[in-house]
N, C-alpha and C positions, 0 to 999 in steps of 0.2 A: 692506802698506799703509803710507804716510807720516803722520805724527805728527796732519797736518792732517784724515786722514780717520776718525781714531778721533772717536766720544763724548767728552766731556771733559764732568765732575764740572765744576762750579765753586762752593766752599764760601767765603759771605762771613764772615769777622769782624765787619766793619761797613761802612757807606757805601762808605770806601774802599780797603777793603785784601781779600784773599780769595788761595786758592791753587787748585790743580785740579790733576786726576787722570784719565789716560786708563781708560778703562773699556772692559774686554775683553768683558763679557757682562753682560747683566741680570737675575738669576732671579728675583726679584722686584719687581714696583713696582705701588703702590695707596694708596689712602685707607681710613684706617679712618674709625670715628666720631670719632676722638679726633683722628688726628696721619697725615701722608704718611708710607709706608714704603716704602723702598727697600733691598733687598740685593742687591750687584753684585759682580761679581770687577773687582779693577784688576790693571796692572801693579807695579805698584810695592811695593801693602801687602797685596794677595788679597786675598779678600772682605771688605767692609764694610757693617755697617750704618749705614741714616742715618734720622735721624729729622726730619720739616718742614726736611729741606736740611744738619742738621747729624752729624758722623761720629759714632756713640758708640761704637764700637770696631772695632778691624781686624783681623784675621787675624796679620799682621804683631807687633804690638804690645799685644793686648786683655791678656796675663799683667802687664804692664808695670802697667797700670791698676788690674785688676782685683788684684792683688796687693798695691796700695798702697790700695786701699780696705780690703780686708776685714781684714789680718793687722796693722796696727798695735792697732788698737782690741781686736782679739782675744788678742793675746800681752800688751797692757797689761793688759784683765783679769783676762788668766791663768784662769780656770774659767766661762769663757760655758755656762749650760745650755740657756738660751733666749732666739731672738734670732728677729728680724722685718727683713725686708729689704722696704725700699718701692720699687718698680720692680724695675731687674733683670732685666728679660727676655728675655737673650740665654740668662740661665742660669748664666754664668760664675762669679757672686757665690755661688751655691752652691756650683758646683766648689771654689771653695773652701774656704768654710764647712765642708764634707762631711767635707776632710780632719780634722778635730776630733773624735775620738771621743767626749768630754766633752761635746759638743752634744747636747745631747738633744731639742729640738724649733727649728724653723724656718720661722714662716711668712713667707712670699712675699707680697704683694698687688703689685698690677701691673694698673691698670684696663684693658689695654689686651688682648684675649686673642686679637687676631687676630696681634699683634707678636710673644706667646709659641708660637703656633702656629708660625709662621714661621721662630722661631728654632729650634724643636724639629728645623724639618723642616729647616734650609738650616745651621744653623751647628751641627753637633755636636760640635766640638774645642771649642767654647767649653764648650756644657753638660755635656759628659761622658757622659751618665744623668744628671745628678744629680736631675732634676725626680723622677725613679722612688724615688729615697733614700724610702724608711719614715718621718723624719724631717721629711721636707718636706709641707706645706701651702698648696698654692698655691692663694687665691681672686682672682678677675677683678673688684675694686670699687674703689672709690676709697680713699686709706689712711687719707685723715681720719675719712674716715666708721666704717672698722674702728673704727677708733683709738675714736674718742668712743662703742663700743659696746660695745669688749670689755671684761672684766675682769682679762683676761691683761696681765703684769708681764713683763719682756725685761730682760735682761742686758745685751746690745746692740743698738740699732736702727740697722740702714744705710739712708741715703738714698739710694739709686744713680736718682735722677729726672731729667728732663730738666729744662734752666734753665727758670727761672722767668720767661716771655715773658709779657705779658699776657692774650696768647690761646691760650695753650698749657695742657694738661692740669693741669700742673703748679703753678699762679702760686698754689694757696693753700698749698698745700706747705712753702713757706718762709719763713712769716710769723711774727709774734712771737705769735701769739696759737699757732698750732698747737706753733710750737716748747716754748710754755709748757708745752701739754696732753702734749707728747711726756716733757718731766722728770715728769708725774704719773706716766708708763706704764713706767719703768724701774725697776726693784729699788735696792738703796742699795747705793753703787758701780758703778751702771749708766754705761754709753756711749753717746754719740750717734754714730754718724761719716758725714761726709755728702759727696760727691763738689760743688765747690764753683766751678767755672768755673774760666777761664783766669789764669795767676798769672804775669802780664808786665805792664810799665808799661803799655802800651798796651793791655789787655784784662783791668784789673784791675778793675773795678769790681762784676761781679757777685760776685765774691769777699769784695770788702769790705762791701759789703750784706748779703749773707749772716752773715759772720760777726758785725757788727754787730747784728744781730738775733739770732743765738743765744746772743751775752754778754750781752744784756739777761735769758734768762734760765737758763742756767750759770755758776756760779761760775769753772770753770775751763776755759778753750779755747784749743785752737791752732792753729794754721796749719800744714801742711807741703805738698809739691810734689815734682813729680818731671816729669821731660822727657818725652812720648807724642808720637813722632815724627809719627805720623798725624796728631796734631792740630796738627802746626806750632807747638807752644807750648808751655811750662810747665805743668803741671796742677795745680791748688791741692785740698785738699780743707781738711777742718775733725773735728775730733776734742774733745769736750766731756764732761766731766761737771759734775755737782752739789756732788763730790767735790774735794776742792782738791788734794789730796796724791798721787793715781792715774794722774797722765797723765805722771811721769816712768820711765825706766825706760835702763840701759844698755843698749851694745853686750851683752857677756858674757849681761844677763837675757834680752834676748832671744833670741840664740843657744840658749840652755838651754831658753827655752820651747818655741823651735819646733822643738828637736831631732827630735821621730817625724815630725814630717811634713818636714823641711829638705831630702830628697832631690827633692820633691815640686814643689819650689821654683825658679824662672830667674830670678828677680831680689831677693825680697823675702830679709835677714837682714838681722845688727845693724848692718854697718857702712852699711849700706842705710838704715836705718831712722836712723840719726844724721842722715846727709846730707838724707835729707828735710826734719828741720827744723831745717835750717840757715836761714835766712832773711836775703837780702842787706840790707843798711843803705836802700837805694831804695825797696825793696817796703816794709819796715819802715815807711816815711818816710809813704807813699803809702798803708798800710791806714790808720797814723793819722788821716791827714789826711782819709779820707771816713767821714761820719759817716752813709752811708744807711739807713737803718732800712725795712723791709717789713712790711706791716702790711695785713691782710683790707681795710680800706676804703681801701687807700692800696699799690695795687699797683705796681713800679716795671718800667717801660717799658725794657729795657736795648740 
């Protein structure tokens, strides 16, 4: 077949910009109640999940991601016992996690339970097992609503949710009000860490909302980023505590933390983890400069 006869993926950024991706097979596509889900094998990155039209990890590159989400926040805390992961549904966020023997409970929510199904059944290099871990608690609800019911306290909460659209599952998620309730739900020296959009001049704005919103209320947050080819861009995330003094940490520390599980590891260690938050003088320029704030009756359209 010639180039013109394949499928072709077309993923927008915005209005006018977007990339695409020949698509070898489709093994899954449908509607849930919540969101479109598509999982397809491509040429280029092997199978991908997409959610309402966007990629949230590849086959190619999901360790890349999923690597930079979970293990800063967890080598910064150094003894996570109990951590809560919101979304996540591929699984991978646990593959992680799993590796920490010092974890001693992890719940999962992820309203979405036909996505988890899906990922169980089509994308196993992501989850591993890990959904079967003893460890693991995975319920099918919304996280706020956990959230505002449970009495359980976390170590670490990760965000790993889809951006915050206004018609998406998502949009209360990342507001100042939830983010408040999230600092009630954390132990003292707790973590937030939150997968946070795109982190290029051109595709920085959900990123600076976001974090604009969790410094209203963390004392102390940062930015870091790292390149996920699939996504054609820079990936931002955001790392917070209550805590002022907890969120630095060397090269060498973290070497040493993550030494039992480091064989375990393709991309994430110390020198790894400097470079992340490195943050160029532009971007720098460019979070100061947006002051968006999100907020339950004042959801923003991105």
């Amino acid at each position: 077949m010639t180039p013109l006869e394949w499928n072709w993926y077309i993923e927008y950024s915005s209005d006018y910009h977007g990339y695409l991706y020949a698509i070898r097979k489709y093994l899954f596509s449908d509607e849930t109640p919540f969101q479109k889900v598509d999982i397809v094998d491509t040429f280029t990155y092997g199978r991908l999940l997409i959610l309402d039209g966007k990629t949230q990890s590849a086959e190619f590159d999901e360790h890349i991601y999923h690597e930079a989400l979970v293990h800063p926040a967890a080598v910064i805390h150094s003894a996570p016992r109990k951590v809560m992961v919101m979304g996540g549904g591929e699984g991978a966020v646990l593959r992680e996690l799993c590796r920490y023997k010092e974890i001693e409970e992890i719940v999962m929510v992820d309203i979405d339970s036909k996505v988890v199904e899906m990922c169980r059944e089509h994308l196993p290099e992501w989850h591993q097992g890990s959904f079967e871990d003893s460890r693991v608690e995975l319920l099918h609800m919304d996280a706020r609503r956990y959230l505002e019911d449970t009495d359980k306290k976390f170590d670490i909460i990760y965000s790993d949710l889809t951006e915050p659209a206004e018609e998406g599952p998502s949009k209360l998620l990342f507001t100042r009000e939830f983010y408040n309730m999230i600092k009630t739900k954390l132990n003292p020296g707790g973590i937030l860490a939150v997968q946070s959009g795109g982190f290029s001049l051109d595709y920085l704005s959900i990123h600076a909302a976001i974090r604009n919103t969790i410094e209203l209320n963390f004392d102390n947050t940062r930015s870091y980023h790292t390149f996920i080819p699939s996504f054609d861009c820079s990936w931002g995330y955001i790392i917070a505590s209550a805590d002022r003094k907890i969120l630095n940490i060397d090269r060498a520390e973290v070497d040493k933390r993550l030494s039992p599980i480091a064989k375990h590891l393709r991309f994430y260690d110390g020198e790894t983890h400097e470079g992340m938050f490195c943050i160029p003088k532009d971007i720098r320029r460019a979070l100061y400069d947006d002051q968006t704030i999100i907020e339950d009756g004042k959801p923003v359209n991105f």
